[in-house]
N, C-alpha and C positions, 0 to 999 in steps of 0.2 A: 840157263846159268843160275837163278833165284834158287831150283832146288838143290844142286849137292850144295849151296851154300847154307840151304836152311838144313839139312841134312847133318853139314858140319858143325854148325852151330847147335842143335839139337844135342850130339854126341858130348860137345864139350860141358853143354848146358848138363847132363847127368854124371858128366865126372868131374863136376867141379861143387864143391857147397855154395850156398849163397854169404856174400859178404854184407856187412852192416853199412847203415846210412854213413857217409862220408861226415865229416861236419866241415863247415865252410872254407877252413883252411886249406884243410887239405883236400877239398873238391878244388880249390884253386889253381894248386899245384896239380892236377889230374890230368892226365894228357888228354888232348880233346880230338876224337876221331872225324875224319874228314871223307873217310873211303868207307863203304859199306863194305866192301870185300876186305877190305884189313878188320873190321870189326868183329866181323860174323864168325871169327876166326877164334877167337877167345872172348862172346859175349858177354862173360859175366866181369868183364877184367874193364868192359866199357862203361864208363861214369860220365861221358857228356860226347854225346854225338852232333855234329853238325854239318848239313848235305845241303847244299848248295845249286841253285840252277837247273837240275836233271828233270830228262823229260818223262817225269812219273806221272803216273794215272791213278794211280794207287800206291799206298804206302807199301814198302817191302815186308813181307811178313817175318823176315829176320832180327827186324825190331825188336819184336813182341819175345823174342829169347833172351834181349837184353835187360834179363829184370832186376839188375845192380843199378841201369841205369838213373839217372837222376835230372841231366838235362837232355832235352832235345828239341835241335832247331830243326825245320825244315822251311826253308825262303827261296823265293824266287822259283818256285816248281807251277808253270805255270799252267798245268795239264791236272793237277792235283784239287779235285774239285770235292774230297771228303776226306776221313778221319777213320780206319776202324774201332770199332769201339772197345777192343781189349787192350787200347791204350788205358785204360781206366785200373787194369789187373799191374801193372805195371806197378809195385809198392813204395817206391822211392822215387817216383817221378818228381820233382819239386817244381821244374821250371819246364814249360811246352811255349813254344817260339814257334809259329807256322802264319809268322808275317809273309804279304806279299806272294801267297799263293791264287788257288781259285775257285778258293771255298766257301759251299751255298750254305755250309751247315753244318752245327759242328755235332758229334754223338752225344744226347742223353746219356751215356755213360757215364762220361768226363766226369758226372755232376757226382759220384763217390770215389773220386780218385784220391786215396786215404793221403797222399803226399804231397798232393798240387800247391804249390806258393804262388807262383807267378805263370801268369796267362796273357800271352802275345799273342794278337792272332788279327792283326789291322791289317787294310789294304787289302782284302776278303770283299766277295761281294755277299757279307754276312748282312741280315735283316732285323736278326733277332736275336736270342741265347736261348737254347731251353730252358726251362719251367728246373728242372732237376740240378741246374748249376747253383741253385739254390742250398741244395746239402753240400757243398764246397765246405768244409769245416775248417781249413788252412790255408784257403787265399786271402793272400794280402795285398797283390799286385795287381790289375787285370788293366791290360792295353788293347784297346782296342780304336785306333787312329787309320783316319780318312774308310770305315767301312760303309756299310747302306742305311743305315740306323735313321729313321724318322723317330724312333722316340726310346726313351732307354729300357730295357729288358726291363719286365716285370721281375726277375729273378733277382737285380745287381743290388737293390738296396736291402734284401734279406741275407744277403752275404756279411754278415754281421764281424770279420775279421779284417775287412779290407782298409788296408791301408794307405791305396794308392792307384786312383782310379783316373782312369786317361779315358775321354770319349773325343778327343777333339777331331776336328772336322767330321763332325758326321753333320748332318742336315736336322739336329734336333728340333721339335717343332715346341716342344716344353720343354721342360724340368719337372721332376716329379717332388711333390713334398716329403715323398718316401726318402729322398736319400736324407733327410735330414738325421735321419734313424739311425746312421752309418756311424757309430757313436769314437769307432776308432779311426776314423777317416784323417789321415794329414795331409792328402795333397789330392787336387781335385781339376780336370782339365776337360771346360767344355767350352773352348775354342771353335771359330767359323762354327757355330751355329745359327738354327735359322728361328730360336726362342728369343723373345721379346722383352721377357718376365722372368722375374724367379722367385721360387717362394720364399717364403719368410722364416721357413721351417729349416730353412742354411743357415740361419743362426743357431741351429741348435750343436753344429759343429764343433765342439769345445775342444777337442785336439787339433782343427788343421792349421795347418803349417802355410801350406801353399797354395793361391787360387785361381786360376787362369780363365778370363774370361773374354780374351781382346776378341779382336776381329768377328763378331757379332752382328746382332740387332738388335742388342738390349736398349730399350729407351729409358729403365729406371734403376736403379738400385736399391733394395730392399734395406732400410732402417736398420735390421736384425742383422745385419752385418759387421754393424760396428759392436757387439756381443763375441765375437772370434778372438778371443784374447789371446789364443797362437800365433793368429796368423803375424805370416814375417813375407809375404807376400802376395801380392795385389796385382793384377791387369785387367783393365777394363779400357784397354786402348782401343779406339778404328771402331765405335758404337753409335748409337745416337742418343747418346746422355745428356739429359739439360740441367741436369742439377747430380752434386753431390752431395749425399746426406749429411748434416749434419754430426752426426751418430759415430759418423765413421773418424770421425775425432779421437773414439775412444781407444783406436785400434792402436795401443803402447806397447805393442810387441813389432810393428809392423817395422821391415829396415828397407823392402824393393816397393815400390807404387810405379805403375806404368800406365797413364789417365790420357795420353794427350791423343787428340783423333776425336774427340768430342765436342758438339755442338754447344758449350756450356754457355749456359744463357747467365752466368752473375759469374766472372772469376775472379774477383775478388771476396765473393764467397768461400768459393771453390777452393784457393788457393789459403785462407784464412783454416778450413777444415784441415788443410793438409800441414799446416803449420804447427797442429794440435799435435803431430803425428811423431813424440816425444825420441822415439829412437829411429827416425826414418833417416840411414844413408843414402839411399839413391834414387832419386824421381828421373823418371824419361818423360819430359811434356811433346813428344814428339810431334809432327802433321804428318799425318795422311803423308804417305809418299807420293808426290808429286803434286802435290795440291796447292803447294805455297801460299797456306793459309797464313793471313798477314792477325799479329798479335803483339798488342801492346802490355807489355807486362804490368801486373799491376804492383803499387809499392808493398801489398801483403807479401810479396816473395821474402820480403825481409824475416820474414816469421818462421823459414824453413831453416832456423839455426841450426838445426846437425844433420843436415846436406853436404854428404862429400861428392857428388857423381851428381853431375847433370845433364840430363840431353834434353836440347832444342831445337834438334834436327827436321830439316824440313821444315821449317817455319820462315815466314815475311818477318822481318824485325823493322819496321817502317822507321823507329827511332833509336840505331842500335848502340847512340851514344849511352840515352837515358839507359837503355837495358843494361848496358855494361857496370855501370854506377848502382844497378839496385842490387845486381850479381855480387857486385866488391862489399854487401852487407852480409856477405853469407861465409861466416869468421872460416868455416870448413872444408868448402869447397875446393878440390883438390882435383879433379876431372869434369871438362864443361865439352860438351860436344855443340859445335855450329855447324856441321855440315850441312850442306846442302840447302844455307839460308841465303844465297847469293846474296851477300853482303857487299859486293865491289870493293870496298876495302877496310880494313880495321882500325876503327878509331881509337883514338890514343889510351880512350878510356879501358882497354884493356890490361895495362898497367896498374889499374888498382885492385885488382885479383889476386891480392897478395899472396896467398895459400895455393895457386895452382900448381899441379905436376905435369898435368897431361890435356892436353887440348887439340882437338878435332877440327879441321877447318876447311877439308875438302868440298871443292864444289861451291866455292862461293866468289871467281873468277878474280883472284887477286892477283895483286903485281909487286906488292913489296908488305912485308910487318913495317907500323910503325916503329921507332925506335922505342917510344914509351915501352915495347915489350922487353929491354933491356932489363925493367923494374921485375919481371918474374923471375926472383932468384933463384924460387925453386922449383924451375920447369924441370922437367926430366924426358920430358917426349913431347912432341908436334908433331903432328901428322896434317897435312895441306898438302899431299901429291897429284890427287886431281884435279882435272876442272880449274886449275889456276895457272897464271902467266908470270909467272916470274922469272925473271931476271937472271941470267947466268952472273953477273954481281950479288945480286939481292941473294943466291940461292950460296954463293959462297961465302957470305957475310956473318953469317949466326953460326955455324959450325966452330968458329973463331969465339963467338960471345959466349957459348955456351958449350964448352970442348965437352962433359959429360956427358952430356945430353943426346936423345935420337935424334938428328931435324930432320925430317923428309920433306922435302919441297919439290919432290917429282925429280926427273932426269934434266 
């Protein structure tokens, strides 16, 4: 069947001109092909193919006709263990997607593919990159998530245009000082790894934006961090951190911090650093999921004055009156998550949260709100449907207090 189809597409391919790069609009609006047999049929007319599940071994050679093309996914083809390499001739390719296949390796070709933007290709039992992805002169994107990676391609920090670099979960065993080089880098994901350290040459990042580091083994944070004066977000959750730098005080662009999962040996250091953090809305001090690490706030939380969003899920709150009381300093706070703190029940001192809209309470085995929660004028959602025992009263009682508002208290 493959050949009258390359056949036919050959024919159409010499009586048809080649059309120009799309520009993003209107690649948006582009119909996106799903069928290779509907494709092959007017190749030059396809601008973003996408093939789904099929038990290929090898790419269709009626691709390679498609050279209007600009995107193309191919996922989930689990029989698909290579790439030919006159995907490279391919002139407007911009974006290749061949996540979740079961590829050992991708062509040295790829590496002058004069159009390439973006490069998906995670979930591969990929080891490395060629040497040659290094001539990439227009990638800005490259994903590569949960592949075989013990340590990052020698090629990815000579890619000098990339914008947006995903390694996470792979089993990295370092970090390279090389990426610091990566001078247009804004967002940077090296998640579940299995690196300890990181160098100091990350501060030389002056445009990134984003930095994703949770679920880890880092035990330090590099000083040169707080040098990032983009960055607007932070995780370094689920580590084994004993200390956060001072430095990182200076971080007054930062608005997300996500810290909590850390062994911190001074938190009121800790939290005194993060108080520096001039425009930071949202901190997640979360535990460890399942851990019920018990934590006694300390009174520096007062210092995180333009905190609207907080989570302190998964935590022991041993004295969750006092904690309530340090919470009601924080003039902005307008979303506070408790789940999963098995609190037994909500002491009154929740009423002095004056600023809340939205509060999380699942999973902390309650049987009624206090009334004091009447004083949150401006709630606008509660969410407490798991994990709690309330009362077919208690559950129809605040719908009444609060007629605008979501309450969910379970069925």
């Amino acid at each position: 069947m493959r050949i009258p189809l390359l056949l036919a597409a050959l024919a159409a391919f010499a009586a048809t001109s080649p059309a120009q790069l799309l520009p993003p609009a209107e690649l948006y609006k582009a119909k996106t092909f799903t069928s290779l047999e509907e494709a092959a049929k007017t190749p030059l007319e396809v601008r973003k193919l996408r093939l789904l599940s099929l038990p290929l071994a090898a790419l269709p050679p009626e691709i390679l006709t498609m050279t209007n093309l600009q995107e193309l996914s191919i996922n989930n083809c689990k029989n698909l263990k290579e790439l030919p390499a006159g995907l490279a001739k391919l002139p407007y390719l911009q974006l290749l997607n061949v996540n979740n296949n079961a590829l050992t390796s991708l062509p040295p070709e790829l590496g002058s593919a004069p159009s390439l933007e973006k490069l998906q290709c995670g979930s591969n039992p990929l080891t490395t990159l060629p040497a040659e992805f290094a001539g990439l002169k227009k990638l800005k994107t490259l994903e590569i998530v949960s592949a075989k990676f013990t340590e990052v391609p020698a090629c990815v920090p000579k890619i000098a245009t990339l914008v947006d670099l995903n390694l996470n979960s792979n089993k990295l065993a370092a970090v390279p000082a090389a990426l610091g080089d990566l001078s247009n880098l804004q967002e940077l994901g090296l998640m579940y790894g299995a690196y300890t350290q990181l160098p100091p040459e990350l501060g030389k990042l002056t445009k990134l934006r984003r930095l994703h580091l949770n679920d880890g083994k880092l035990t330090a944070l590099p000083p040169e961090l707080g040098k990032l004066a983009a960055l607007e977000w932070l995780s370094f959750a689920n580590n084994d951190i004993k200390v956060v730098p001072p430095e990182l005080g200076r971080l007054g662009s930062l608005r997300d911090l996500l810290f909590g999962g850390n062994p911190l040996a001074d938190l009121k250091a800790a939290f005194t650093v993060v108080g520096q953090m001039s425009k930071l809305t949202r901190v997640a001090f979360d535990g460890r999921v399942g851990a019920g690490t018990a934590i006694t706030l300390p009174a520096e939380i007062a210092s995180w004055q333009s905190v609207e969003n907080l989570s302190l899920s998964w935590l022991t709150l041993p004295e969750p009156a006092e904690a309530l009381k340090k919470l009601a300093k924080l003039p902005r706070l307008k979303t506070l998550s408790l789940a999963r703190c098995k609190l037994g029940t909500l002491p009154p001192e929740i009423g002095q949260l004056s600023a809340l809209t939205m509060i999380y309470l699942d999973g902390n085995e309650l049987t009624a709100l206090p009334d004091a929660f009447r004083q949150l004028t401006k709630i606008e959602f509660v969410f407490a449907s798991s994990d709690n025992k309330f009362t077919p009263e208690e559950k129809a009682k605040w719908p009444g207090v609060f007629p605008k508002a979501k309450i969910d208290l379970g069925k």
